[in-house]
C-alpha angles and dihedrals in degrees: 000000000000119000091219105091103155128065091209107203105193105197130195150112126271128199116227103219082069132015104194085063104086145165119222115217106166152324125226133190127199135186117258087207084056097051110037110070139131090288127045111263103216108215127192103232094191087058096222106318105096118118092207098042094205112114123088130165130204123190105235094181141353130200143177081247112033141347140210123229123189124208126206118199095164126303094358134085132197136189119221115195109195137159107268086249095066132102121230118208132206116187139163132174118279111186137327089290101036165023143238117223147170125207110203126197143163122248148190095200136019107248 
C-alpha cells in the first residue's frame, strides 16, 4: 500500500522577467486510485487554461520512493523518472510577458 494518495496540480502564471513573481490560479487534487489503471489516464495539467491545448500528462507509476510521469505535446511522448519528493513542471508561453505553468506533486493528504 503506497503513502502517496493525491496527484496535486498547482496552477499559475509566471513572469518571465522574473520567475520567482508569480500569480496563483489554483490548486487541484486527484485521486491516484483514479489515475493509475490499466490504461494511461491522460490528464490536462493547465486545467483548461492553455492556449495551445497540447499538453497532457498521464501517471505511469507511483512509489513511496519515486514516481514516473509521461507527457504528451502531440504526437510525442516522453517519460520523466523522478524521487517521490520532487516537483514536475509543465509550462508553455503565455503571452509576451509569461508564462503558464503547473507544478505537480505527490501527496498523502489534500491541503
Amino acid at each position: 500500500m503506497r503513502k502517496y494518495k493525491y496527484l496535486e496540480l498547482t496552477i499559475e502564471y509566471v513572469f518571465k522577467a522574473n520567475f520567482n513573481d508569480s500569480y496563483y490560479l489554483e490548486t487541484l487534487y486527484l485521486d491516484l486510485d483514479d489515475l493509475i489503471k490499466d490504461e494511461f489516464v491522460w490528464i490536462d495539467p493547465y486545467h483548461k487554461r492553455s492556449k495551445l491545448n497540447d499538453t497532457l500528462i498521464a501517471v505511469k507509476y507511483v512509489s513511496d520512493e519515486e514516481y514516473v510521469i509521461l507527457q504528451k505535446q502531440g504526437e510525442s511522448i516522453q517519460e520523466f523518472r523522478s524521487p517521490i519528493d520532487s516537483v514536475f513542471i509543465c509550462s508553455e508561453d503565455f503571452d509576451q510577458s509569461g508564462l503558464l505553468a503547473s507544478h505537480i506533486r505527490f501527496r498523502k493528504e489534500k491541503g
